[in-house]
Backbone bond lengths (Angstrom), bond angles and torsions (degrees), N, CA, C in turn:
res aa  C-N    CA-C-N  psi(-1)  N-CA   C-N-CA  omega(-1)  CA-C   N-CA-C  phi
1 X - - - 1.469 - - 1.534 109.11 -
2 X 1.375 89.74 129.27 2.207 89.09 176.68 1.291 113.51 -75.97
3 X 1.320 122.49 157.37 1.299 114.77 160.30 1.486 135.96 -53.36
4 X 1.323 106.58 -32.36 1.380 114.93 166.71 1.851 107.59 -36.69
5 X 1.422 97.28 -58.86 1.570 104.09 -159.38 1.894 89.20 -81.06
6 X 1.203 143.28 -53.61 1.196 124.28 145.41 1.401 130.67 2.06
7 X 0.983 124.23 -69.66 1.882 136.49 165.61 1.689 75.98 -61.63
8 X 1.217 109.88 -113.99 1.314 95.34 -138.97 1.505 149.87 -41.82
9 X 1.294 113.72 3.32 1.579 144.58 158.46 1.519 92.79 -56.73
10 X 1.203 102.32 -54.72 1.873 113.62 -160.31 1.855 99.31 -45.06
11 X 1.532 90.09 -46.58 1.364 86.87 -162.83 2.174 115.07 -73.91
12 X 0.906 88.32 3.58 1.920 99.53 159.03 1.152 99.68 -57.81
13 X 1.596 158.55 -53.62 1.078 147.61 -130.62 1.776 95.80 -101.12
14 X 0.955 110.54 11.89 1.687 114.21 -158.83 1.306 138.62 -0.03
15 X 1.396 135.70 -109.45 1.393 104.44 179.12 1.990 105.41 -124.85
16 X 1.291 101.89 23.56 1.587 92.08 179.41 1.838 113.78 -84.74
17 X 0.800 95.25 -25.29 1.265 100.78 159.93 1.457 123.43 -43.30
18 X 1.574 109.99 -66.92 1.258 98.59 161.28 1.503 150.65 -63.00
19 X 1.385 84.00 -18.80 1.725 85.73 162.31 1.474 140.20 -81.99
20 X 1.606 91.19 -7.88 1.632 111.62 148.89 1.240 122.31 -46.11
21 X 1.728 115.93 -60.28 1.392 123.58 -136.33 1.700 85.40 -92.84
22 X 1.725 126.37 -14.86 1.218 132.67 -173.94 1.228 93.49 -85.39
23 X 1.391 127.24 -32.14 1.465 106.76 -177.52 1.368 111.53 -72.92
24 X 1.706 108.23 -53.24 1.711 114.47 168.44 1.715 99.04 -17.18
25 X 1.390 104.40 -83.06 1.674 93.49 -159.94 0.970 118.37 -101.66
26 X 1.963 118.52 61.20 0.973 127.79 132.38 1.756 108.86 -90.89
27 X 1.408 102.47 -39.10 1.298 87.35 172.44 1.621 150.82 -57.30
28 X 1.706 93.94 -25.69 1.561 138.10 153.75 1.496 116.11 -35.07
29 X 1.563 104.17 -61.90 1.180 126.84 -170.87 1.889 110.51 -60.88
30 X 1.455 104.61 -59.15 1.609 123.38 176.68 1.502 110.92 -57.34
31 X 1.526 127.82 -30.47 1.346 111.70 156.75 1.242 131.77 -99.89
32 X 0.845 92.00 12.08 1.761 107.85 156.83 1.174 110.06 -95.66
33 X 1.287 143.99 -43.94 1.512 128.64 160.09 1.289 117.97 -45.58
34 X 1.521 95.67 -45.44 1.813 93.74 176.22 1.585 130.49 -54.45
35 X 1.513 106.24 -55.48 1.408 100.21 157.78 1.301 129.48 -69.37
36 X 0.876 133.57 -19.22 1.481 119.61 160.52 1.702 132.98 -58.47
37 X 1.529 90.00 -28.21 1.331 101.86 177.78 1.506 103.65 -71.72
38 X 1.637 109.51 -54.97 1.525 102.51 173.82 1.648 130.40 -34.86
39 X 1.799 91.09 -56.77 1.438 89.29 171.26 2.177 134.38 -72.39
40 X 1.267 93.54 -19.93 1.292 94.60 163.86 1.432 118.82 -79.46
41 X 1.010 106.26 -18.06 2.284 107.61 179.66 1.468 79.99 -94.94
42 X 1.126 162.13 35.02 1.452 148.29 146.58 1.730 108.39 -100.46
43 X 1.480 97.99 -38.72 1.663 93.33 -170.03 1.803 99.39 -77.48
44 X 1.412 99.84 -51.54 1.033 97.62 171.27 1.767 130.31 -19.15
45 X 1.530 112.71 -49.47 1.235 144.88 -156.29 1.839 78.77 -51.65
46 X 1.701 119.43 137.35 1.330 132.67 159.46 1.256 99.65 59.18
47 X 1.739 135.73 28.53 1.343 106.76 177.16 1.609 117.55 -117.91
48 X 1.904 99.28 23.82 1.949 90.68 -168.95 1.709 87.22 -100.79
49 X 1.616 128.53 6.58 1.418 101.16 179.22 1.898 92.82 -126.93
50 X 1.425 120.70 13.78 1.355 96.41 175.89 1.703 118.41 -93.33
51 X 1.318 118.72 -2.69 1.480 102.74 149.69 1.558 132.68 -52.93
52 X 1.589 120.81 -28.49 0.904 136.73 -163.28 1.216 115.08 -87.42
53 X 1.699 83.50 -43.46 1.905 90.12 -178.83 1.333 103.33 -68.59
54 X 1.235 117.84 -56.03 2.054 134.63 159.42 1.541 97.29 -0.53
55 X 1.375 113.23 -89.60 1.259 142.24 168.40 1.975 107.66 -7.10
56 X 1.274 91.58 -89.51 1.281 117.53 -174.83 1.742 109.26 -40.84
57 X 1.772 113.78 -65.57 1.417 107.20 164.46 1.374 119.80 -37.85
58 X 1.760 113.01 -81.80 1.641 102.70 177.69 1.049 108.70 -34.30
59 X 1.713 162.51 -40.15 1.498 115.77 -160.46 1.287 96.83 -104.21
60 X 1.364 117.43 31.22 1.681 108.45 161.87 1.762 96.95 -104.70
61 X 1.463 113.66 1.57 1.265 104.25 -169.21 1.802 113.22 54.98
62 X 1.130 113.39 37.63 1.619 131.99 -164.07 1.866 93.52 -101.12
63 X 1.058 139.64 23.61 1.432 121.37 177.95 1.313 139.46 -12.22
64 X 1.519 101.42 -61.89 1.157 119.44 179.46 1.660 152.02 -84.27
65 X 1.331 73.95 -18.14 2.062 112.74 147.92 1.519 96.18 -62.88
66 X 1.270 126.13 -48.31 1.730 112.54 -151.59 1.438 77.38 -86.95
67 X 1.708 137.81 -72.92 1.596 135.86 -170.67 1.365 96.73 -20.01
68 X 1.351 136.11 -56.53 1.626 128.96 -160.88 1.494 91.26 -74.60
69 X 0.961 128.84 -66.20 1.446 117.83 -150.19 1.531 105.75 -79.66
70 X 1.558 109.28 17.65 1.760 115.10 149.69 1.214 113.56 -102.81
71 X 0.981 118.48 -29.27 1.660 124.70 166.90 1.258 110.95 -40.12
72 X 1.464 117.16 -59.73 1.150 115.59 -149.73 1.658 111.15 -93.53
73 X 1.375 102.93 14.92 1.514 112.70 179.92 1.525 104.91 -114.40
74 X 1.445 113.57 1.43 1.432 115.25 -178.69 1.522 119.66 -50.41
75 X 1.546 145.53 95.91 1.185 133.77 153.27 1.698 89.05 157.99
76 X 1.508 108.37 -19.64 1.748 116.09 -172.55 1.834 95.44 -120.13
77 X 1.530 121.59 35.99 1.346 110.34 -151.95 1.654 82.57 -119.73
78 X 1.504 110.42 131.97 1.278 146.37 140.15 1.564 115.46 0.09
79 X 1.062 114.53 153.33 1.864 101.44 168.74 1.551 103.52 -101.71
80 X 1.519 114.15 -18.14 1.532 91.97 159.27 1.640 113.20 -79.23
81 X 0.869 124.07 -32.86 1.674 140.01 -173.77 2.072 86.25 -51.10
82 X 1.265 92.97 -71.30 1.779 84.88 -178.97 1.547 132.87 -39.78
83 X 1.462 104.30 -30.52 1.312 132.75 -169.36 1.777 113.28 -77.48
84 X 1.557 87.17 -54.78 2.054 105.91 164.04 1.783 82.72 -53.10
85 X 0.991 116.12 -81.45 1.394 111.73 -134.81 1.325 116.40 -48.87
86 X 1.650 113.79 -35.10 1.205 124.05 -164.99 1.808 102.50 -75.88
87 X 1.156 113.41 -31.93 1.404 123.86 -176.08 1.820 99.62 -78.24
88 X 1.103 129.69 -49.38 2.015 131.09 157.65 1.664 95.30 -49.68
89 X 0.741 163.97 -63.83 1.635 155.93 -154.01 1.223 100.95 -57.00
90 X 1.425 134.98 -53.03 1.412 153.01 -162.58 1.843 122.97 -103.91
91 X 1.234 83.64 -2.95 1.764 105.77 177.97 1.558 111.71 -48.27
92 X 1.426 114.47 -50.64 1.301 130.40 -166.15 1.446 95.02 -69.18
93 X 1.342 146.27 -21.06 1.443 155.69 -165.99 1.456 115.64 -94.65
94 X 1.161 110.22 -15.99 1.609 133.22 171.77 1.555 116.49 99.42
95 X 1.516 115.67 -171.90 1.640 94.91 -173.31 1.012 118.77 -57.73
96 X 1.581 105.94 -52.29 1.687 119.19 -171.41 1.681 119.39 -33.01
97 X 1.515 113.41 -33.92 1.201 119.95 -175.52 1.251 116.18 -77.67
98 X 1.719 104.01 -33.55 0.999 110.88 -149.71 2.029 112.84 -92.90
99 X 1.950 96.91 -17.49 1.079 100.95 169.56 1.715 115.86 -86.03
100 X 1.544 108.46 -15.05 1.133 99.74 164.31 1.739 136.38 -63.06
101 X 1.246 74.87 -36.04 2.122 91.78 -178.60 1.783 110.41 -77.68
102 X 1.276 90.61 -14.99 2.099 96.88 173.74 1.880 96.59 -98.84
103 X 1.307 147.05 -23.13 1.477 130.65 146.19 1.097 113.17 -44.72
104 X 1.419 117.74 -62.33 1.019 136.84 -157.80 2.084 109.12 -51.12
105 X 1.041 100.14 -50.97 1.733 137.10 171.30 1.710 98.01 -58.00
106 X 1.486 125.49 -37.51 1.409 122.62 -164.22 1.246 98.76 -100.83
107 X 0.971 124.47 -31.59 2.136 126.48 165.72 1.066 91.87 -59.25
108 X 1.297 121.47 -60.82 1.762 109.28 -165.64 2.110 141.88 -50.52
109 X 1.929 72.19 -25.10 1.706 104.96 -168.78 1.632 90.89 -79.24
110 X 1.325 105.55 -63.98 1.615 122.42 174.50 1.642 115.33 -4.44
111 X 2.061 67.58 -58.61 1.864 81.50 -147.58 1.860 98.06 -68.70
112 X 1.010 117.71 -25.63 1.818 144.45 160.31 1.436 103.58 -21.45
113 X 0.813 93.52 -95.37 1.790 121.76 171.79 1.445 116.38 -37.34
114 X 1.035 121.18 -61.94 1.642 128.58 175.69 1.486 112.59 -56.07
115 X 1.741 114.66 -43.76 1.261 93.49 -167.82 1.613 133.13 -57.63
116 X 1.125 123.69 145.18 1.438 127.14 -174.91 1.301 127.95 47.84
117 X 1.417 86.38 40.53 1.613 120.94 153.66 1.659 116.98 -92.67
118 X 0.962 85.58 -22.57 1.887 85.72 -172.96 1.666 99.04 -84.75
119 X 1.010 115.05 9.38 1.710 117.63 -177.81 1.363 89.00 -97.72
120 X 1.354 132.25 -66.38 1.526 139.53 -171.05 1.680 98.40 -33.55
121 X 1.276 113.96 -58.43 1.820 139.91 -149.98 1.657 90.29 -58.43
122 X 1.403 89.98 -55.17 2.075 109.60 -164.40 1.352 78.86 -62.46
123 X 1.665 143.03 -89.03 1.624 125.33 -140.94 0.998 114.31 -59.42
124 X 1.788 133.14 -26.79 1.072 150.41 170.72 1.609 116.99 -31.74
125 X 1.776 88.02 -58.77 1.654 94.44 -178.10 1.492 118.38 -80.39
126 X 1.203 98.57 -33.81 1.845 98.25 -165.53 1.350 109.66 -115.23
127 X 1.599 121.76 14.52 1.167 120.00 171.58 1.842 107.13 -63.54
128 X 1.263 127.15 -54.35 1.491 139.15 -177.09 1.815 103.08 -54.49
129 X 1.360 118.46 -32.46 1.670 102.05 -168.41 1.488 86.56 -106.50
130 X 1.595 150.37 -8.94 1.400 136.86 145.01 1.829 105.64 -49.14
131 X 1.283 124.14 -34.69 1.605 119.18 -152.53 1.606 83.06 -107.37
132 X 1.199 131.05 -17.84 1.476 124.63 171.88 1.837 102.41 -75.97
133 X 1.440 124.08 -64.17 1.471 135.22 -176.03 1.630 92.33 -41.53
134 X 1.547 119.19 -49.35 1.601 97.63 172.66 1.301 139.62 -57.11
135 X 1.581 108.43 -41.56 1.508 119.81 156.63 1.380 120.05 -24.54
136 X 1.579 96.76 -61.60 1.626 98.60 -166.46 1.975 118.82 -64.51
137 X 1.578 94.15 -33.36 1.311 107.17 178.44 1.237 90.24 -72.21
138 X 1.186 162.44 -27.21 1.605 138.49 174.07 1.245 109.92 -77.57
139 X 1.214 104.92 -49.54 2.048 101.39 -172.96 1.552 99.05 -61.75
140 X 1.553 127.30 -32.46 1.715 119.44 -172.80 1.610 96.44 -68.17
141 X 1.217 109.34 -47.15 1.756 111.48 174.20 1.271 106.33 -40.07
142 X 1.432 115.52 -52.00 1.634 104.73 -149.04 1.529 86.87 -87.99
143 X 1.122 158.64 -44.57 1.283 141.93 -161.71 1.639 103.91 -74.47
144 X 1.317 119.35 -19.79 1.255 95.98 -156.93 1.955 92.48 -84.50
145 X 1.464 115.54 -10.44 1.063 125.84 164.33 1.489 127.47 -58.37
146 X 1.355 124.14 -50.92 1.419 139.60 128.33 1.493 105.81 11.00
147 X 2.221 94.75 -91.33 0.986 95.03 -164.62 1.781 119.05 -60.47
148 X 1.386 122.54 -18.13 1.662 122.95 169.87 0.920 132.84 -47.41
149 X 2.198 117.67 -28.71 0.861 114.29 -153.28 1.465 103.26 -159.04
150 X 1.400 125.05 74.40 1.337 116.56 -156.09 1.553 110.27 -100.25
151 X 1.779 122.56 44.82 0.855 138.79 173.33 1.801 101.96 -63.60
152 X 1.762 92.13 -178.08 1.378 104.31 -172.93 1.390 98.63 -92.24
153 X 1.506 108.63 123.87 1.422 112.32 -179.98 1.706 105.55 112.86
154 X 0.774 146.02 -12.70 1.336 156.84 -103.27 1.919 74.14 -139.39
155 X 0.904 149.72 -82.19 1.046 138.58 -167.80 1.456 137.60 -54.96
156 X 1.331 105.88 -17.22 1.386 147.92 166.94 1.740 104.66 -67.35
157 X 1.004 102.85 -40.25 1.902 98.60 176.54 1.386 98.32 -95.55
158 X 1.351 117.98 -2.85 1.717 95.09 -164.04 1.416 83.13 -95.47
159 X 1.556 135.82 -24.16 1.306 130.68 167.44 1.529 116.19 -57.81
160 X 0.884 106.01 -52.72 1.589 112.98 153.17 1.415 124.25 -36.84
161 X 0.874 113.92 -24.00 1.850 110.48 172.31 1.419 109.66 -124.39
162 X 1.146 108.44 -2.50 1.478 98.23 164.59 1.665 107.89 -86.51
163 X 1.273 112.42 -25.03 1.414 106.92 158.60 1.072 135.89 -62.58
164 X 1.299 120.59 -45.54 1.521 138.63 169.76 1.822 103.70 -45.36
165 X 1.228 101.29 -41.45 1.858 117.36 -174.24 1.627 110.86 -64.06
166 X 1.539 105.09 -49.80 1.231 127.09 171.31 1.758 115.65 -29.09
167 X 1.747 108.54 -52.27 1.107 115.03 -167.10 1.730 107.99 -76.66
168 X 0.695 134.40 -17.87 1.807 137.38 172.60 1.810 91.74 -65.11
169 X 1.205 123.96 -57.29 1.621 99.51 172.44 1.263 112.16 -48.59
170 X 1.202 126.09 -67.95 1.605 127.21 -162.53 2.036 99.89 -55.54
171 X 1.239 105.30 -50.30 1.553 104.64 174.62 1.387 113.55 -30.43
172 X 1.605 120.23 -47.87 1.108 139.08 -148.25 2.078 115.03 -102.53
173 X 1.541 83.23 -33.13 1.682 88.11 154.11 1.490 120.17 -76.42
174 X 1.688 113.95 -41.00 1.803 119.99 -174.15 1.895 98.59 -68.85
175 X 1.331 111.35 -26.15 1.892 104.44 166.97 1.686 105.90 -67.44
176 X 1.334 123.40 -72.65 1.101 121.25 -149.13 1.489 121.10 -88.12
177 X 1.238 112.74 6.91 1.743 132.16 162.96 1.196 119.46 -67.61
178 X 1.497 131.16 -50.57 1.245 144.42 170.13 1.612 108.11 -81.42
179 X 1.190 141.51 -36.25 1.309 126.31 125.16 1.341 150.69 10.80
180 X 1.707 94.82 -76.43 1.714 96.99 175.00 1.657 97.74 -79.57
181 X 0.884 133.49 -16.24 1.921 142.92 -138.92 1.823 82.85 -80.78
182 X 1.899 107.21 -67.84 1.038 116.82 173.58 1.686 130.63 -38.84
183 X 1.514 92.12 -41.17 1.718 106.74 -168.24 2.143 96.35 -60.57
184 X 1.488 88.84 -61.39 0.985 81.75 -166.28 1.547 124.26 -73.26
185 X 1.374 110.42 -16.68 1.466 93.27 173.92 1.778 115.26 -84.39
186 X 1.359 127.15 -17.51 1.074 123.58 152.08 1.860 138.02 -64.21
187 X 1.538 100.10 -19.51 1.867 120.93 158.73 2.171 91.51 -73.92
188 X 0.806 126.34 -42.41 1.541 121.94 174.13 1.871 117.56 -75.73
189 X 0.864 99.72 -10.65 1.896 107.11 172.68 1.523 88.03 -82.70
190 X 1.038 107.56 -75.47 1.529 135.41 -173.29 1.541 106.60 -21.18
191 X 1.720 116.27 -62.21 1.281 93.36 168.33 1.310 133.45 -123.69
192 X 1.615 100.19 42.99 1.587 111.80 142.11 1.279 113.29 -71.84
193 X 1.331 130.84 -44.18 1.399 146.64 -157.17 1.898 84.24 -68.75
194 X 1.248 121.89 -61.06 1.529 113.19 -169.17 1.727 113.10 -64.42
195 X 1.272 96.68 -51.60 1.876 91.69 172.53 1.802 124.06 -49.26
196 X 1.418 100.20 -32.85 1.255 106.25 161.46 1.391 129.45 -55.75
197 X 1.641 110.43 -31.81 1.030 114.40 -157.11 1.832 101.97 -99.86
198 X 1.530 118.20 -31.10 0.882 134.71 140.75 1.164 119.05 -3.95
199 X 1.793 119.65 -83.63 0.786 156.76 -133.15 2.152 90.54 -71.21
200 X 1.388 85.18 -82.62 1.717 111.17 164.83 1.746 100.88 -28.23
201 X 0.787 107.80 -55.63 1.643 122.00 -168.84 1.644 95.23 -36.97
202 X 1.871 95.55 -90.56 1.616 101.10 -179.61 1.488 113.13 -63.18
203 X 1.046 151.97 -10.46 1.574 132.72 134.30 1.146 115.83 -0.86
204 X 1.262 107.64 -75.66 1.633 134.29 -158.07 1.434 100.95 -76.87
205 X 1.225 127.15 -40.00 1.392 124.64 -164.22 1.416 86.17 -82.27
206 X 1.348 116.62 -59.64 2.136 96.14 -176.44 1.144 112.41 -57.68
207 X 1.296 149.49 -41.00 1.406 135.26 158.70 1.890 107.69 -42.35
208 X 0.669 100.63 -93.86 1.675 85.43 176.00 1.393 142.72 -17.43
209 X 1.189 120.45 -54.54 1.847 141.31 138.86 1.258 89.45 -27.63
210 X 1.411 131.59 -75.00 1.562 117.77 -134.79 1.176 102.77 -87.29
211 X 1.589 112.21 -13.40 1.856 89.69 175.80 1.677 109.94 -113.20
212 X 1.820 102.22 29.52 1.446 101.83 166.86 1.686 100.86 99.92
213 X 1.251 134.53 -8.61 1.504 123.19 173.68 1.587 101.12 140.98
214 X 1.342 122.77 -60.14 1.280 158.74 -147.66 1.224 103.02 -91.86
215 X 1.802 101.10 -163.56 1.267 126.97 169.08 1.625 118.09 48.25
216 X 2.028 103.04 45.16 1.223 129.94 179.37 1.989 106.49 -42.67
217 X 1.447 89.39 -61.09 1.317 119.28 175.79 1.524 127.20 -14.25
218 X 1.086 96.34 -32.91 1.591 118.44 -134.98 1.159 134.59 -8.99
């Protein structure tokens, strides 16, 4: 058997199938919004006043007031909050250390945030040419039906299944619309969450610089 006739066997299975596998990962898709949302309303959690508070300690040269009151947010802590903290742990070691161990802390948050995002991105793109490939497998169905049966009336159902075919596109646009919507407004959490963290970052490093490396303590 050639491939030609291979494919076209294939296309017997027509396109409900795919509107299965579109539903599958729509469903895919919706808990993955869900957790993400969870995990972004977690980092989120305490982070529109700790620049300020950030702020406010360093120019009391107060360190260790701010170290406790990261402590005690440990497990409900911010991805800038993680970022301060990790950069206060290493303070006493001087900046150099200390801006290393707050990168180090911002790869980590990153990598947080991103995961199972790239699932959103993927249905996003190829949800519409999966719900299109069904189309075609219905309209090849319905003509090749046509050609079986070129009675009176006979064209009238093949309109009929080219409609039926029709809906695996639309299936496939109503998946991957809410998709990109998600992707991208969660790629936009994402790098508020880093500028924030940024932000906190060099705080700490100009406090450090300015009093020579040291003087975590304060």
């Amino acid at each position: 058997m050639s491939l030609t006739e291979a494919m076209y066997r294939f296309t017997d299975l027509g396109a409900e199938w795919v509107m299965w596998l579109l539903v599958g990962l729509s469903v895919l898709s919706v808990a993955v919004m869900v957790e993400r949302a969870i995990v972004f309303r977690r980092k989120r959690s305490g982070s529109e006043d700790l620049s300020r508070t950030a702020a406010e300690h360093l120019a009391r040269g107060d360190v260790r007031s701010l170290r406790e009151r990261l402590a005690r947010l440990a497990g409900g802590r911010s991805s800038d909050g993680a970022v301060l903290a990790a950069g206060i742990e290493r303070a006493d070691d001087g900046a150099e250390a200390a801006e290393r161990a707050m990168l180090a802390a911002q790869v980590r948050e990153r990598l947080d945030l991103e995961r199972n995002l790239i699932v959103l991105g993927t249905v996003g793109a190829n949800a519409p040419f999966i719900g299109l490939a069904g189309t075609v497998l219905g309209v090849i169905q319905a003509f090749r039906g046509l050609g079986d049966n070129v009675q009176a009336g006979a064209s009238s159902a093949v309109m009929g299944a080219i409609a039926e075919a029709l809906v695996a596109t639309f299936i496939g646009l109503a998946v991957a619309v809410p998709a990109v919507i998600a992707f991208n407004y969660f790629q936009g959490r994402l790098k508020a969450s880093m500028a924030r963290s940024q932000i906190v970052a060099h705080m700490l490093l100009a406090h450090l610089r300015k009093r020579g490396g040291g003087g975590a303590e304060g």
